[in-house]
N, C-alpha and C positions, 0 to 999 in steps of 0.2 A: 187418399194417398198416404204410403207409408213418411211418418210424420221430420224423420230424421231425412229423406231423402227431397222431403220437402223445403229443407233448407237453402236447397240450391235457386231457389226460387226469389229471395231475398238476398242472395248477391254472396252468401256463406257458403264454403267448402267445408267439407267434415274430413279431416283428419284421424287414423286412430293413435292413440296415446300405450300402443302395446305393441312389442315384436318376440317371435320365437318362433324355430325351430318348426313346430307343429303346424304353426299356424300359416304357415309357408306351404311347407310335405302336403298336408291332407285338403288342400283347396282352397282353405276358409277367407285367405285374404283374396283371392280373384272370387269368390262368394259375394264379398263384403263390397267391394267392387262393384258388381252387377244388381247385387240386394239393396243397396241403400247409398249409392253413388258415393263410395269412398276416395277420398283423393289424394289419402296421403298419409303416410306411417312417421311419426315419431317415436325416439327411443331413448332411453338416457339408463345410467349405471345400475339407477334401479330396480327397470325394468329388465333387464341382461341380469340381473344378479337373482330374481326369481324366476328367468327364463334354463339358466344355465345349474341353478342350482338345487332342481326340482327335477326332477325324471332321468333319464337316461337318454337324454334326444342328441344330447351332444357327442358322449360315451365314443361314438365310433370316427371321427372327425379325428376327437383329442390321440385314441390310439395309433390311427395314419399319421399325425402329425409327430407323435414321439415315437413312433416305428423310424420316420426320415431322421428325427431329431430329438434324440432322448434329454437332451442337455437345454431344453426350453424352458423358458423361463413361464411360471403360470400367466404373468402379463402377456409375456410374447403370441403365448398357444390363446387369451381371452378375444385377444385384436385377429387373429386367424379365424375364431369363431364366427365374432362381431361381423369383420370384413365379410363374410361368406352370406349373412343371415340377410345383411344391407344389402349384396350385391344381387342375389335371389329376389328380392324384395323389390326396388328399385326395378328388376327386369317385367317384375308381374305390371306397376305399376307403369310402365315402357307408353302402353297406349293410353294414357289419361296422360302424360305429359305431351308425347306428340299431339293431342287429339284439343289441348288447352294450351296450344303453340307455347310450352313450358311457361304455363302458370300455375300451373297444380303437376301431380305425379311423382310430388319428393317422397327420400325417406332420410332421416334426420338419422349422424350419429357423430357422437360426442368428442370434442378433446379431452384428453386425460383430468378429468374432474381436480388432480391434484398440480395442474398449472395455470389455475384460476388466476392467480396473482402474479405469474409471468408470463410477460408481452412474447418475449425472444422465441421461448418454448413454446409456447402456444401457435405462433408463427408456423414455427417450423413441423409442428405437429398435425397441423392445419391442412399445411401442405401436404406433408406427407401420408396422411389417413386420405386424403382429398384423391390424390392419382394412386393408391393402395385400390380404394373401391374403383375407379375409373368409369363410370359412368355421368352421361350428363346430369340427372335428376336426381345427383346425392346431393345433401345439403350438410356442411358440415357445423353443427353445434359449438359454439364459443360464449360465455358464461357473461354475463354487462357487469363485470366487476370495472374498477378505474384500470386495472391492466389490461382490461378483455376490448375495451375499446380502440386503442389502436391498430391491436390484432383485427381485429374487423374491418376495419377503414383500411390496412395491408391487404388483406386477403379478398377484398371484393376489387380493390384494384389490380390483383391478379389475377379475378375472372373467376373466384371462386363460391358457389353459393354456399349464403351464410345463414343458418340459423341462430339470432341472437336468442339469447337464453337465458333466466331467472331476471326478468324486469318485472319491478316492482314499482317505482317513484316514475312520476310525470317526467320530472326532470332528465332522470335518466335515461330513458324514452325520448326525448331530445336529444341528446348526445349520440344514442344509438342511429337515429336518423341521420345527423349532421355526418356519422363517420360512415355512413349507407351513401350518401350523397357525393361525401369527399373523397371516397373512395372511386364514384364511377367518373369524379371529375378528372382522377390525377388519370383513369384510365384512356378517357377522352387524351388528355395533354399528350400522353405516350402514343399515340397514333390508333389505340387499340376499341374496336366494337365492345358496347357496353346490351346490345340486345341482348344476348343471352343469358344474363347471369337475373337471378332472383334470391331476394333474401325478405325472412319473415323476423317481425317483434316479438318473440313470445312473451305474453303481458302475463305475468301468474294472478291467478285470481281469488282461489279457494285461502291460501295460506295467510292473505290479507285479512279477512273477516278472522280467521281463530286468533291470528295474535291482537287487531284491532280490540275485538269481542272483549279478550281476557282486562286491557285497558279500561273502558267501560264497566267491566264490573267493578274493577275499582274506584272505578265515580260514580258505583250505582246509577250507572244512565244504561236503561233498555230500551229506548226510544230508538238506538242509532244500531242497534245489535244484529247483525246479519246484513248491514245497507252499505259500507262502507266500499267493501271490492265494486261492487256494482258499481257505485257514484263515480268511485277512482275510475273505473276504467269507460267508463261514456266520457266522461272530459277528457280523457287520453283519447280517446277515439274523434272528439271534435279536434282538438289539438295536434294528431293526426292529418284532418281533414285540411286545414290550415296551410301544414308544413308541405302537402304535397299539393294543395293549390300556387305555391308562391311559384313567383318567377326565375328563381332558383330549379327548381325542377321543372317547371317548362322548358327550360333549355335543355335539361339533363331529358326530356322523355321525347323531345321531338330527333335525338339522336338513338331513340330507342328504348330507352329505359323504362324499367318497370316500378309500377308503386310496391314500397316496402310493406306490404301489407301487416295489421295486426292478428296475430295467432293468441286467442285466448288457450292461456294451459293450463295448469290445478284446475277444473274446471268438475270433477268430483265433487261433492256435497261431502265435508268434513261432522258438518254439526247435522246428529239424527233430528235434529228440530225444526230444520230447513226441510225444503224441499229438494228431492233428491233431482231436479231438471232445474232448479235453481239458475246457475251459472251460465246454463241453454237458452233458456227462454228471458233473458234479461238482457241477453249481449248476442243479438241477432241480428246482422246488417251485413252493408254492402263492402264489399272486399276486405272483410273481415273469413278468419280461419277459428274451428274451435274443432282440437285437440281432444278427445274423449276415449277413456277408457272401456273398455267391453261394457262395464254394467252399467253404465251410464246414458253406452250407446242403446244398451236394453229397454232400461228407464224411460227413453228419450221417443223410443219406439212405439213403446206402449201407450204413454201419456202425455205424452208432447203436444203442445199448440203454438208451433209455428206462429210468427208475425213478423213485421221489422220493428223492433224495438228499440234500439240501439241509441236513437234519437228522439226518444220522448223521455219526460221526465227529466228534464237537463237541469231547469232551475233549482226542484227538491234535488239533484245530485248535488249542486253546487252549495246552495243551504247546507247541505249534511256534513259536506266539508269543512263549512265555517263553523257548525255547530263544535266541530271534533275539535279544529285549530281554539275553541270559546273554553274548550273543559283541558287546554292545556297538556293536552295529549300531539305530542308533536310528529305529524304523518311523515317527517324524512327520515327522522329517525326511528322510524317505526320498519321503513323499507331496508335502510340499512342495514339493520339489525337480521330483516327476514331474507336477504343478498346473501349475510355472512352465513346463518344458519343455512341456508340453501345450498351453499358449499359446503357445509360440515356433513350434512345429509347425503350429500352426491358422491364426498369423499370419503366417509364410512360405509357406502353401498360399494362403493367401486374396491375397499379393502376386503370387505366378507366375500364378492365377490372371487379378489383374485387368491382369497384363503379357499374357499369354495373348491376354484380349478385344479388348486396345489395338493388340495387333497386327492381328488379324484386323476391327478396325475401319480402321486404314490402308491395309489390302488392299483393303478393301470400295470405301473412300471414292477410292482410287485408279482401281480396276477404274469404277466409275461419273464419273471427272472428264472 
């Protein structure tokens, strides 16, 4: 059995970590779908910035739209793109959400990368990208900065599904749960059905080990080099397991609710020294999601061996931990730091981006003078 489709075996959905244009038009994603039991599209600034900014797929979209409205703004005509790619996307993926009485069949897309830090706007941005796409099975992407958490806990209690985004720290993973939770309780309070809404953790994984790594080698320790993401994220995955056993979410799930499941994401092989199914075959388990990119989903294809993983090896995780906290290498501030960077990255993609559109709308608006 194809080795990536065999994941669904162990309680894992596969997700892809890419959206565009093409990939919509010429079949590949209802392909992807049927080939390897796909369940779900996420997308972020990055991925829109070398979707949009590579070929000519967009080219006739951006025209019709400054044919109606010469006077758009590159942001205004990028969300007109986005909105369109999500709402296509989302419809392919129509029968894996009815078909997993919506537990799978999202496609993820983002709030504005540069309202990380405010609550209000992100709020409102939330909202308003959320009934822009209007379909059930969009999930809308908000950032686990200390602003992004109350936006989450607002917006699940208005029924909105929520992709939290860039979690790094254990801790923080807690808080995102707590505002997942208090969010369907205030919705409960208001009279209102909490069935329907689902929201995933996206735990980043890959970006943990290269900055961990680089630490390490300044204490010349290669003992712990490449083991770190892994450790982190099987103790989040117990401490998961935990937070949705209590009796706090027994009350929230006998009124319907769903488990906030974990989405591994950077799930890419960064360092060529690793193995490129690394971040797959380490973090495989039950109601867990893992987010992959085309080559990885290749990778995964080709050389993958399937297991459930997810729960063994707990104690060396938790040694490796203590080893890291022994060489004074401090893991909060280690996440923190990869939080902030993680918005610097998302908000430099999303700027070349909407330089990207402004160009190709001056061409447009010239080519037609």
């Amino acid at each position: 059995m194809n080795p990536v489709l065999n994941l669904e075996k162990y309680g894992q959905s596969v997700w892809l970590d890419n959206i565009n244009r093409s990939l919509i038009k010429t079949g590949e994603l209802k392909n992807l779908i049927d080939a390897i039991g796909l369940k779900g599209v996420t997308s972020n600034p990055s991925i829109f910035q070398k979707a949009v900014s590579s070929g000519k797929d967009y080219d006739e979209q951006i025209k019709s739209l400054l044919g109606k409205n010469p006077e758009m703004t590159p942001a205004e005509l990028f969300e007109e793109l986005a909105v369109k790619d999500i709402q296509n996307a989302t419809d392919i993926l129509s029968p894996v959400y009815k078909k997993t009485n919506g537990v799978d069949g999202y496609v993820s897309i983002e709030v504005s990368p540069e309202l990380a830090y405010d609550t209000n706007t992100t709020i409102e941005d939330a909202r308003r990208l959320n009934k822009k796409v209007g379909r059930p099975n969009v999930m809308i992407k908000i950032p686990a900065t200390q602003e992004g958490i109350p936006a989450i806990k607002k917006m699940i209690s208005e029924g909105v599904n929520i992709n939290v985004t860039l979690i790094f720290s254990p801790t923080v993973y807690e808080q995102v749960v707590d505002a997942y939770m208090s969010g369907l309780e205030e919705r409960i309070a208001a009279g209102k059905e909490i069935s329907s809404i689902a929201s995933v953790a996206s735990f980043f994984i890959s970006r943990i080990d290269s900055m961990v790594d680089k630490e390490l080698d300044k204490k010349e320790n290669k003992d712990l080099k490449g083991k770190i993401a892994v450790a982190n994220a099987k103790l989040v995955y117990q401490k998961g397991k935990k937070l949705f056993a209590s009796e706090r979410f027994k009350k929230l799930e006998k009124k319907g609710a769903k488990i906030q499941r974990l989405l591994w994401a950077s799930t890419s092989t960064k360092n060529p020294e690793y193995s490129d199914t690394l971040y797959v075959e380490e973090l495989i388990g039950k109601n867990t999601i893992n987010t992959l990119p085309p080559a990885t989903i290749d990778a995964y294809k080709d050389h993958g061996k399937p297991a459930d993983r997810i729960e063994t090896g707990l104690k060396e995780a938790t040694d490796q931990m203590r080893k890291l906290e022994s060489l004074k290498i401090n893991f909060e501030d280690v996440t923190k730091r990869l939080t902030e960077e993680g918005v610097v990255l998302f908000v430099n993609s999303y700027k070349d981006l909407i330089g990207a559109i402004g160009s190709k709308k001056n061409s447009i608006l010239m080519e037609t003078a």
